[in-house]
C-alpha positions as CSV (number, residue, x, y, z in Angstrom):
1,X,-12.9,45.2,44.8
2,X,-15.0,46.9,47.2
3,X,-14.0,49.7,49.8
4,X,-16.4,50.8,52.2
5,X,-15.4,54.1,54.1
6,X,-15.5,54.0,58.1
7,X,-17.4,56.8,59.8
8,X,-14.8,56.6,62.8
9,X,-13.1,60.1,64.2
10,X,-9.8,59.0,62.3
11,X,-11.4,58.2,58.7
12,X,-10.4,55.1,57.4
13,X,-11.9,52.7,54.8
14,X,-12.1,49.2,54.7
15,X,-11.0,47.1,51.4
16,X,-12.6,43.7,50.5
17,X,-11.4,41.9,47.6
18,X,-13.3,39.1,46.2
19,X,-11.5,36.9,43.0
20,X,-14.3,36.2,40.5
21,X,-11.5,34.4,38.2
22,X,-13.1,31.2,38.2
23,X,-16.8,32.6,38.2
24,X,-15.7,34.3,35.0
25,X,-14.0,31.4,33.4
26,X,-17.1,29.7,34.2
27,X,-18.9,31.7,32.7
28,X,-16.8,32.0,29.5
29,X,-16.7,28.7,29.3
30,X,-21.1,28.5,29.2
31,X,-20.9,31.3,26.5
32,X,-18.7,29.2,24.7
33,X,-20.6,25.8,24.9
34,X,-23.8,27.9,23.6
35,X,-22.2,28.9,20.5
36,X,-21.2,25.7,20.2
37,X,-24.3,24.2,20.9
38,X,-25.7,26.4,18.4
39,X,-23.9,26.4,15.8
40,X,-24.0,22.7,16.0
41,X,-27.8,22.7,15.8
42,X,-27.7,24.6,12.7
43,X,-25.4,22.3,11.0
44,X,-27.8,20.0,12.1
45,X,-30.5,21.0,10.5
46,X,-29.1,22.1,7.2
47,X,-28.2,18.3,7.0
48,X,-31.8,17.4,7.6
49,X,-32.6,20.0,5.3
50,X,-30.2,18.6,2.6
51,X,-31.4,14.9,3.1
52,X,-34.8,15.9,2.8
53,X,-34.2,17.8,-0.1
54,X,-31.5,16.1,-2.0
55,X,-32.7,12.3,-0.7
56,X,-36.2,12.1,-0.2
57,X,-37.7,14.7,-2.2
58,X,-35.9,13.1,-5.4
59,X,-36.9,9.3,-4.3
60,X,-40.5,10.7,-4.5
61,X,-40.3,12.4,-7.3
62,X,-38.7,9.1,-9.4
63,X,-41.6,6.9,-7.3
64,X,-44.0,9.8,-8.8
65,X,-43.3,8.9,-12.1
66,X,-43.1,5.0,-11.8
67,X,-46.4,5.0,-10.5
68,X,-48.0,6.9,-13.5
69,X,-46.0,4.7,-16.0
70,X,-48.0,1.6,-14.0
71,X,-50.9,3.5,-14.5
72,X,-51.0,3.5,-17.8
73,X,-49.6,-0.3,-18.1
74,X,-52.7,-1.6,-16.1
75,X,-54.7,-1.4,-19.4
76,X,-52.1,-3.4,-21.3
77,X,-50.6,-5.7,-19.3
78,X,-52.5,-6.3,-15.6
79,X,-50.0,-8.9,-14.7
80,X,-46.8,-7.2,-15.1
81,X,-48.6,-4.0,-13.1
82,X,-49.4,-6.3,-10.2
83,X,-45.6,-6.8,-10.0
84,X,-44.5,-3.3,-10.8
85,X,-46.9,-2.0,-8.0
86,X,-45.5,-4.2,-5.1
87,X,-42.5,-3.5,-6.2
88,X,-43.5,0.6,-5.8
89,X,-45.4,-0.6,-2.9
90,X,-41.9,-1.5,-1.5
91,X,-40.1,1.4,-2.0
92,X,-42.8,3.5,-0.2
93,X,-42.9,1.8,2.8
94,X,-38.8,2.1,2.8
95,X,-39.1,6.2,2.7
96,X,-42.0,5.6,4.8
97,X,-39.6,3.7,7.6
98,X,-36.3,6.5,6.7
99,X,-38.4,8.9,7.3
100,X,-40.3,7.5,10.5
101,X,-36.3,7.3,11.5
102,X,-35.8,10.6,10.9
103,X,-37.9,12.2,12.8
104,X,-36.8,9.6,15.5
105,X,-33.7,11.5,15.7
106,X,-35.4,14.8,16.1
107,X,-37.9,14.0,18.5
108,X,-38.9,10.9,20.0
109,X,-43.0,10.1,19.8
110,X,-42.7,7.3,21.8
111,X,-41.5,9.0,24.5
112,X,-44.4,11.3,24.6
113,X,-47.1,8.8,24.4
114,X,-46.0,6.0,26.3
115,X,-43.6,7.5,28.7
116,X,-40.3,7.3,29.8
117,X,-39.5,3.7,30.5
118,X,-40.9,2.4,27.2
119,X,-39.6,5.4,25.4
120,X,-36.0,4.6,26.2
121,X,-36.7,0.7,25.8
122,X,-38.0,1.1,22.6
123,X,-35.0,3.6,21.6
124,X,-32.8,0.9,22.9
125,X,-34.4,-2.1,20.8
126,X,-34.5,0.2,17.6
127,X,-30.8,1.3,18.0
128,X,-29.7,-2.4,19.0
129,X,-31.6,-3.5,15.2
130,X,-30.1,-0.8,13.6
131,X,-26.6,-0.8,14.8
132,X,-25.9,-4.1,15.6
133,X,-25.0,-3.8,19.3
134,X,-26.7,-5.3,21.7
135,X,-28.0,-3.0,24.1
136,X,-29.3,-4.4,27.1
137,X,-32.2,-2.0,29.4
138,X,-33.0,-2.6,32.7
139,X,-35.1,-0.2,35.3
140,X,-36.2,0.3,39.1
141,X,-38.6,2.4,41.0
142,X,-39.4,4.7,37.7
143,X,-42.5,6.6,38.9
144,X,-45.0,6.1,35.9
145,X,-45.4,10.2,35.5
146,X,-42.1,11.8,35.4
147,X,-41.7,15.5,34.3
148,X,-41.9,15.7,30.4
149,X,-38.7,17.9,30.5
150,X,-36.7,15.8,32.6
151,X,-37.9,12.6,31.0
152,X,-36.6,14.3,27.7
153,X,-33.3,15.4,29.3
154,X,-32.5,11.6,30.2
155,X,-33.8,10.6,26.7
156,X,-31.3,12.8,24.9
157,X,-28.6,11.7,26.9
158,X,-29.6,7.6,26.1
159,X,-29.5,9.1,22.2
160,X,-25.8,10.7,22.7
161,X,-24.6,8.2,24.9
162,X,-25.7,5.2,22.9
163,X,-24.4,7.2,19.7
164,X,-20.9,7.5,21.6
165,X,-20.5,3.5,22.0
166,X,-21.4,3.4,18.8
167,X,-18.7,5.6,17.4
168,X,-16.0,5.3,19.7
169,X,-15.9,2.7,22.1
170,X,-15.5,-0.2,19.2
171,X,-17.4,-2.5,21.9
172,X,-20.9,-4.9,20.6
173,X,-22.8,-4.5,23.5
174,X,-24.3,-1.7,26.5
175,X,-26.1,-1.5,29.1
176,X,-28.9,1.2,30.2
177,X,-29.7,1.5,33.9
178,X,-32.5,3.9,35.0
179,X,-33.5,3.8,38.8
180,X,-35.6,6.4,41.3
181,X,-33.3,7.0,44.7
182,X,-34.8,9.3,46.9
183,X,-37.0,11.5,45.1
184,X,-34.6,11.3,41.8
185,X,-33.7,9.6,38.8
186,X,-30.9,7.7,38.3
187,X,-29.7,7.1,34.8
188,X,-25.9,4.9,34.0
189,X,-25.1,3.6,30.6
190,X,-21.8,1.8,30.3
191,X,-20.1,0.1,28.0
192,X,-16.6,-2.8,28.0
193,X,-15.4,-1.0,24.8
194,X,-11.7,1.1,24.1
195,X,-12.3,3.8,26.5
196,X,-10.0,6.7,26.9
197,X,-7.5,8.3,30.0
198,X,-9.7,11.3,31.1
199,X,-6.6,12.3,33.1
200,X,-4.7,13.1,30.2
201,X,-4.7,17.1,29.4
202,X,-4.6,16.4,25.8
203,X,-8.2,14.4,25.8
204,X,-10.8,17.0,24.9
205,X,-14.4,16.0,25.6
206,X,-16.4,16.1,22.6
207,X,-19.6,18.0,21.9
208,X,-22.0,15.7,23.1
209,X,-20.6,15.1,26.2
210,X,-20.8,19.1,26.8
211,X,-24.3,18.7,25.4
212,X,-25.3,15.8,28.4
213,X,-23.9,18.8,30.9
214,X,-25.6,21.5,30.2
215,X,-29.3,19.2,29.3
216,X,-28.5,18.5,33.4
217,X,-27.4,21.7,34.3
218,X,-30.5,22.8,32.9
219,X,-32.8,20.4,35.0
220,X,-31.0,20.7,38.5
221,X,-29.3,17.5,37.8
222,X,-25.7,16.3,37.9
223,X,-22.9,14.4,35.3
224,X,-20.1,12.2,35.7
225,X,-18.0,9.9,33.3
226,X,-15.5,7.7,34.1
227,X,-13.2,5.9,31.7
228,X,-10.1,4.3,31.3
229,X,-8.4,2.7,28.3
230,X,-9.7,-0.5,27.5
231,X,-11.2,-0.5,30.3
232,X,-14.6,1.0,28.6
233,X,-16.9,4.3,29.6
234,X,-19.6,4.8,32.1
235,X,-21.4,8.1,32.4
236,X,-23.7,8.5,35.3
237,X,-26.5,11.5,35.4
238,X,-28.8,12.1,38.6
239,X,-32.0,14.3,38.2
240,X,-34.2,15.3,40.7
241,X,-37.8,14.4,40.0
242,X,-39.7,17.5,41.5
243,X,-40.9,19.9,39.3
244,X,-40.1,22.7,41.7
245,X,-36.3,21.7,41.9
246,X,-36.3,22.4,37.8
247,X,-34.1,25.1,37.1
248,X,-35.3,27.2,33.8
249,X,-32.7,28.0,31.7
């Protein structure tokens, strides 16, 4: 509320009343997600703290002591130590590929070196391997240089996106779409899986579709999802390439 007083003869003052209800909420409701989003990337890293420690640590320290048992059977028996050592030879190349997969998950290298067309196709032929779905990729008018922020905003969303079918939708195969329309980037990823009635006051949005939001908020870009049951989920994100039109956060 705002009152302004009048310098007429008579006096007076003039009242103005603005309602910031909804610019509060909004805000709230940012504060909230941050937490959220925070509190979530710590529970992410203490489990990538825990499978280092607990998982791979321990797998090297048994692969450790195999390797000095072959050692020392090399003088004794040469043949049975060519076997035990492929055998070793094996299980490295196995933590070697968890943890290549690992890191994946973190922060994709592909992306960086190669760009964001291949990055997301090679996501999209690792996850289809690893998960069984088939996820089909398919692109348009992609400059060849895009922003490394906005390339790594449309990334993560491929990541969360392609987790969600994964986890909810119950459906074996996707589709990525990424397309430039007028000085932007165009990215939709669909799937013909279970799909859920967004009209319904009871569904609550998970985490990572709170998580695509604000990654677009943060880039000047824009988010929508549409689903209904059975009917599967499509999520739609628009990013403007410019550099200048980035928003920092």
């Amino acid at each position: 509320m705002r009152v302004t007083p009048l310098q007429a003869v008579d006096g007076g003052a003039v009242i103005s009343f603005n309602d910031i209800t909804a610019r509060k909420l909004a805000e709230q409701e940012r504060e909230e997600l941050a937490g959220r989003l925070i509190n979530a990337e710590e529970q992410e890293r203490s489990r990538l703290a825990r499978e280092l420690h607990d998982d791979f640590n321990q797998r090297l320290a048994v692969l450790a002591v195999d390797l000095e048992r072959c050692a020392e059977m090399i003088k004794h028996s040469p043949a049975e130590a060519s076997e035990r050592m492929l055998e070793l030879w094996n299980r490295a190349s196995e933590i070697g590929a968890d943890l290549h997969t690992l890191s994946h998950q973190l922060h994709s290298s592909t992306l960086e070196s190669l760009g964001l067309v291949l990055g997301v196709n090679a996501f999209c032929a690792e996850f289809a391997e690893q998960q069984g779905i088939q996820v089909d990729f398919v692109y348009e008018n992609i400059p060849r240089s895009v922003a490394p922020q906005i390339a790594l905003c449309l990334f993560r969303i491929v990541q969360e996106g392609l987790r969600n079918v994964k986890k909810h939708s119950g459906s074996s195969r996707a589709e990525v779409r990424l397309e430039g329309i007028d000085e932007a980037i165009h990215l939709s990823l669909f799937d013909r899986g279970a799909g859920f009635d967004r009209h319904n006051p009871s569904t609550q949005l998970g985490l990572g579709v709170r998580s695509m939001e604000e990654r677009l908020r943060l880039v000047g870009g824009r988010f929508e999802l549409q689903s209904d049951p059975m009917q599967g989920t499509r999520i739609d994100a628009w990013v403007p390439l410019k550099p200048a039109m980035v928003r920092a956060s």
